[in-house]
C-alpha positions in Angstrom: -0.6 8.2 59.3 -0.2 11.7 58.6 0.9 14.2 55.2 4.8 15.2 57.0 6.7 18.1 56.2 8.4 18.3 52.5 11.6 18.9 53.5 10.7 16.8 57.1 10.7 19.6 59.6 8.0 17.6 61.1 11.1 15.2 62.3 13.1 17.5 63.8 13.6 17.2 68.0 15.8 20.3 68.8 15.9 22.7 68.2 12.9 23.2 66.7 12.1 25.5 63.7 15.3 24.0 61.9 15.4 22.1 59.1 17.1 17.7 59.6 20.2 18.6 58.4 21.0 21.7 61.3 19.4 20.0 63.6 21.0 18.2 66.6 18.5 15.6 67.0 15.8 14.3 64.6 13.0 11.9 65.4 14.1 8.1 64.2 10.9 6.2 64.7 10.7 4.3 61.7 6.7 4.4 61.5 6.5 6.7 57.9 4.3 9.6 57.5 2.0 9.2 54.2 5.1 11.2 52.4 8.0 9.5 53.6 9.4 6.6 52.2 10.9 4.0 54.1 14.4 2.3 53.3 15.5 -1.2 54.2 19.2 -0.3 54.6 22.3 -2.7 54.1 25.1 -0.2 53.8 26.2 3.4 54.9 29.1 4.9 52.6 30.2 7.6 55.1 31.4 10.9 53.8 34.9 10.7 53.2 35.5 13.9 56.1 33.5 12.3 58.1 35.4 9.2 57.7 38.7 10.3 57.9 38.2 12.5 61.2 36.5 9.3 62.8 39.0 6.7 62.0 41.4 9.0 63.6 39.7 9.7 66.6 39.1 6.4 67.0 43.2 5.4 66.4 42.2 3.1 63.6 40.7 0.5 66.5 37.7 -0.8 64.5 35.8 -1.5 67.9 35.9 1.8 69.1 34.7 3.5 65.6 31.7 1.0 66.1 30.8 2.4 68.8 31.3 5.9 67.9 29.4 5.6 65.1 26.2 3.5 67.0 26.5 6.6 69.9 26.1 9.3 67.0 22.8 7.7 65.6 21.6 6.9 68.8 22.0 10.7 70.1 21.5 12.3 66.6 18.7 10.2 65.1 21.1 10.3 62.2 24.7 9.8 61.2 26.2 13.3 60.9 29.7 13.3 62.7 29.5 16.3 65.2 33.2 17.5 64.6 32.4 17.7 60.2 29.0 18.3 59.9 28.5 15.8 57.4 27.1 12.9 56.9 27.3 10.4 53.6 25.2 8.0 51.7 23.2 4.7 51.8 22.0 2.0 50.1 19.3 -0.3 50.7 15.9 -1.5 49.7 12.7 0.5 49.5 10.2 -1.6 51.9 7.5 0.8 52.3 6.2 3.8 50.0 3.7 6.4 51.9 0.3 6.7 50.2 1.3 10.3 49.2 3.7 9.4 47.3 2.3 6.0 45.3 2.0 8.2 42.4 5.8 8.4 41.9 6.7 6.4 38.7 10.2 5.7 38.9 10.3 4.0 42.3 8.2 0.6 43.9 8.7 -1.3 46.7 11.4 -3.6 46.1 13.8 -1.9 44.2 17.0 -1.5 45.4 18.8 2.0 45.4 20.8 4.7 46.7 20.3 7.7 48.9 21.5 11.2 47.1 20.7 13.0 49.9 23.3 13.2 53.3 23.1 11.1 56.4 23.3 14.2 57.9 19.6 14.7 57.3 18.1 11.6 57.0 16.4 9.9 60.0 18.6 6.4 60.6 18.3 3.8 62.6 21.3 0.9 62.9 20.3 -2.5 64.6 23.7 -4.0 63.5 26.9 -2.9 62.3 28.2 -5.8 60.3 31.2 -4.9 59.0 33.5 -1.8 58.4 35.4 -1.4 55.0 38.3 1.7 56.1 39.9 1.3 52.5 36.6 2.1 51.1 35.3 4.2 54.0 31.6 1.9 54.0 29.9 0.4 56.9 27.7 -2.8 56.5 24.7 -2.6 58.8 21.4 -4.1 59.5 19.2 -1.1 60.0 16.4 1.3 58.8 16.3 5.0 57.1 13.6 7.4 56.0 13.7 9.7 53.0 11.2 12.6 52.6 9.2 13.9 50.2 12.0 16.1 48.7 14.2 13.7 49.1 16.5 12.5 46.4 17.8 9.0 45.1 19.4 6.7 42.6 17.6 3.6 41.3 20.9 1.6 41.5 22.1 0.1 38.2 21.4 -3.3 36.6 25.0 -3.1 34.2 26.9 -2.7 37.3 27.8 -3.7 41.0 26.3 -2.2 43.3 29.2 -1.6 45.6 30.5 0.0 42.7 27.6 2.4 42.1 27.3 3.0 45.3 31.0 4.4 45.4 30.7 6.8 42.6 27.5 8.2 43.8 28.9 8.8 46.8 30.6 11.5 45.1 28.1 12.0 42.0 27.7 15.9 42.1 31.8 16.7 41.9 32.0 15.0 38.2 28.8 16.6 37.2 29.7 20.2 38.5 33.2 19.5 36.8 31.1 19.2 33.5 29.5 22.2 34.2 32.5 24.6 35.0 35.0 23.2 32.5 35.2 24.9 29.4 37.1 24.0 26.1 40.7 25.5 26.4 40.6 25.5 30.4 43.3 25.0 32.3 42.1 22.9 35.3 43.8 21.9 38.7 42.8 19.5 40.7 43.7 18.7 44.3 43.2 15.5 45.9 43.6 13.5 42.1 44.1 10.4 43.5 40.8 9.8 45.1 37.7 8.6 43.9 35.9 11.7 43.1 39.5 13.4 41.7 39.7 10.6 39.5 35.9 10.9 38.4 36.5 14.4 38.1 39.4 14.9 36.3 38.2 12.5 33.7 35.3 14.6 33.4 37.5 17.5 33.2 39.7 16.1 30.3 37.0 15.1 28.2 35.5 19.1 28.6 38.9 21.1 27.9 39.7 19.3 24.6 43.1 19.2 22.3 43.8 22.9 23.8 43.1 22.7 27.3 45.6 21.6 30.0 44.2 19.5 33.5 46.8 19.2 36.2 46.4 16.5 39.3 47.6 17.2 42.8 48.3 14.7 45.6 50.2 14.4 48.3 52.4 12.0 47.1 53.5 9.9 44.3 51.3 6.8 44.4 48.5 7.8 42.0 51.5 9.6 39.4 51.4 6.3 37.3 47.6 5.9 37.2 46.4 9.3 36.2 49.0 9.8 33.9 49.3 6.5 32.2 45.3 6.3 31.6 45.1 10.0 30.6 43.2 10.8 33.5 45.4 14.5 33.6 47.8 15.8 31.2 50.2 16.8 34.4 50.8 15.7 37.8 53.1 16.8 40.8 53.3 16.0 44.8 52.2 19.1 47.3 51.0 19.4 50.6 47.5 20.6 50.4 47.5 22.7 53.2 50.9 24.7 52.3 49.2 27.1 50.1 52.7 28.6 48.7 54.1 25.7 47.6 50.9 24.3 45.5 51.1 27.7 44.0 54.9 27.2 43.5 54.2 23.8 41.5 51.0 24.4 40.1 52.5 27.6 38.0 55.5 25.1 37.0 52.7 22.4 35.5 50.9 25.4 33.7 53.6 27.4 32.0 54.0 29.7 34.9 50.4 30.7 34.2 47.2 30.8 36.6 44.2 28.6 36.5 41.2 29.3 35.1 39.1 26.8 37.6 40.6 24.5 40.6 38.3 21.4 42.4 39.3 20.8 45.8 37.9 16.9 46.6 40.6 16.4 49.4 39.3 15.2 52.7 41.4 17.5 55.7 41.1 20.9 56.4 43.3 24.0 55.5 43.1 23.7 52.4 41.6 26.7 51.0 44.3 29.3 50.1 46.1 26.3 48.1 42.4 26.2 45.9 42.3 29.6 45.4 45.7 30.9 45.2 46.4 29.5 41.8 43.3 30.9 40.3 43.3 33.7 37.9 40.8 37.0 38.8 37.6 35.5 37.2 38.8 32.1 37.6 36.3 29.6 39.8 36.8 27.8 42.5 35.1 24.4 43.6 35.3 23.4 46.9 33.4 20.0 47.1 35.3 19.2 50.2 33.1 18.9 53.2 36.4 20.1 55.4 36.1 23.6 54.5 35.8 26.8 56.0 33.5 29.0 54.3 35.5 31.8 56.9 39.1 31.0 55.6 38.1 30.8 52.2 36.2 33.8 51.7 38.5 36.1 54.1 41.6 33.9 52.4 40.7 35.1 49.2 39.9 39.0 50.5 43.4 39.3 51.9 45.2 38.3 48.8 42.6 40.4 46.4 41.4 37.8 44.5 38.4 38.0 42.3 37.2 34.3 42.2 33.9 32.5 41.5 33.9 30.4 44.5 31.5 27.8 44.8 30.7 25.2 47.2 30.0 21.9 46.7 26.2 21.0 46.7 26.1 17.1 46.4 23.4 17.5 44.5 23.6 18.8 40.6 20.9 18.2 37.9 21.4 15.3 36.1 24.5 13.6 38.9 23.7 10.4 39.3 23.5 9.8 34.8 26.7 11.6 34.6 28.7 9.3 36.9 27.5 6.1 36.1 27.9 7.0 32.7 31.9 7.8 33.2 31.8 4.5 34.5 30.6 2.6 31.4 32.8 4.8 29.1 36.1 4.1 30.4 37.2 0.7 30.8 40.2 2.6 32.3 38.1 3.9 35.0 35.8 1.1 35.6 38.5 -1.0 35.9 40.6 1.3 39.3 37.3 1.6 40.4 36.1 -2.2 40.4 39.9 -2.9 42.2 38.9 -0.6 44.7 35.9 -0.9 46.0 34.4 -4.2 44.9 
């Protein structure tokens, strides 16, 4: 064996002198470099984009996504969807640990966690799909992965489930960037609410504004009303089409006393979506796009044409701390733990 790249250049097939993640195709050969680690893998949760544009190409015929999703890796070396760009999660259990990295004290052969970096970047290799989940978005598989040196990861949970770890870490870094953007007295929107990482981060949102502060769910229609409202998840709530930037902004003023936001999160999962983020953000305000549909194009020349000052971030999946925040919104609110366990267990 052989010291590899940090960041794994060394795996990269084409083109060369890019980094995993741009690349079209990355070397899968499971045999690690001293500084890899290699991952015994047992499930893929695939980026909720990703997902989403999948399922639909495939007309919701479970077959035919199996074999979209086996062609991907196969030409790719990896699982990043070629229409998205992105990629998702997995979890499994570490089977062999380079000798550059032995030294690592928070990680032995054995132990069972989850990937915090993207499939998009990390070499895969899938033996046997075993099942698809679509409510869930998460593929069972027989297979293999490979993290690099700079690669990131949860050690998964011992108070928990892991199917249910595994879902909020999917999304771990849009509670934690929630934490650190919300401010005491915000007013906060949210679009996309009723999903998984809305839920995670509108709780996160409530418990940062305080008595004075006002956080208002989107979604696109009434079915998670009840749920966010009823466990205090969001003080407001009201039904929009996501991609009809006018009438968010329309119903967003209403739930804020006519007033503009001083943040919005975007966690919805289609595109076209930008304007209605940034629209009904005050000059100064920020916007959060931890989407993987969007356009860096529409939003910035979105927000150019309609001469608005905005903070406008995008969504690293990774945020100091992500993996300990989420879990930990988990064990605080029986409320949440309790949606989340219906969902995804």
């Amino acid at each position: 064996m052989a010291m590899g790249n940090k960041y794994g250049a060394h795996r990269v097939i084409e083109p060369k002198g890019l980094l995993p993640q741009a690349a079209q195709q990355i070397d899968n050969n499971m045999e690690i470099y001293d500084n890899e680690i290699l991952i015994d893998v047992s499930a893929l949760n695939i980026d909720s984009a990703s997902f989403h544009q999948l399922w639909a190409a495939s007309e919701q015929d479970e077959a035919t996504l199996r074999e979209m999703i086996l062609d991907i890796v196969a030409k790719r070396g990896k699982m990043q969807n070629p229409v998205t760009g992105s990629g998702g999660m997995l979890m499994g259990t570490v089977e062999k640990i380079g000798p550059g990295l032995k030294d690592r004290k928070d990680i032995k052969e054995g132990d069972r966690i989850a990937s915090l970096v993207s499939l998009s970047l990390t070499p895969l290799r899938i033996d046997e799909i075993l099942a698809v989940h679509p409510e869930i978005e998460r593929v069972d598989i027989k297979g293999k992965a490979i993290l690099f040196e700079s690669g990131i990861y949860a050690k998964l949970p011992d108070d928990m489930p892991e199917p249910l770890a595994l879902a909020a870490l999917d999304v771990a870094g849009a509670p934690a960037q929630t934490a650190n953007l919300v401010r005491p007295g915000d007013s906060v929107l949210i679009l996309g609410a009723g999903g998984k990482s809305g839920m995670l981060c509108a709780y996160e949102a409530m418990k940062r504004v305080g008595p004075c502060g006002n956080v208002v769910g989107m979604s696109r229609n009434e079915r998670p009303k009840a749920t966010l409202l009823d466990n205090k998840f969001v003080h407001k709530f009201f039904v929009a089409d996501a991609a009809k930037p006018v009438e968010v902004l329309e119903r967003a003023l209403e739930c804020n006393d006519g007033k503009e936001y001083d943040v919005s999160i975007n966690v919805v999962n289609i595109e076209g979506t930008e304007m209605s983020s940034i629209l009904p953000v005050r000059d100064g305000g920020t916007v959060y796009f931890f989407s993987m549909a969007t356009s860096f194009t529409r939003a910035a020349l979105g927000a150019e044409g309609i001469g608005k000052d905005v903070l406008m971030i995008i969504g690293n999946g990774y945020t100091k701390n992500h993996a300990e925040v989420t879990l930990q919104e988990l064990r605080e609110s029986k409320a949440l733990r309790d949606i989340f366990e219906q969902s995804y267990l």
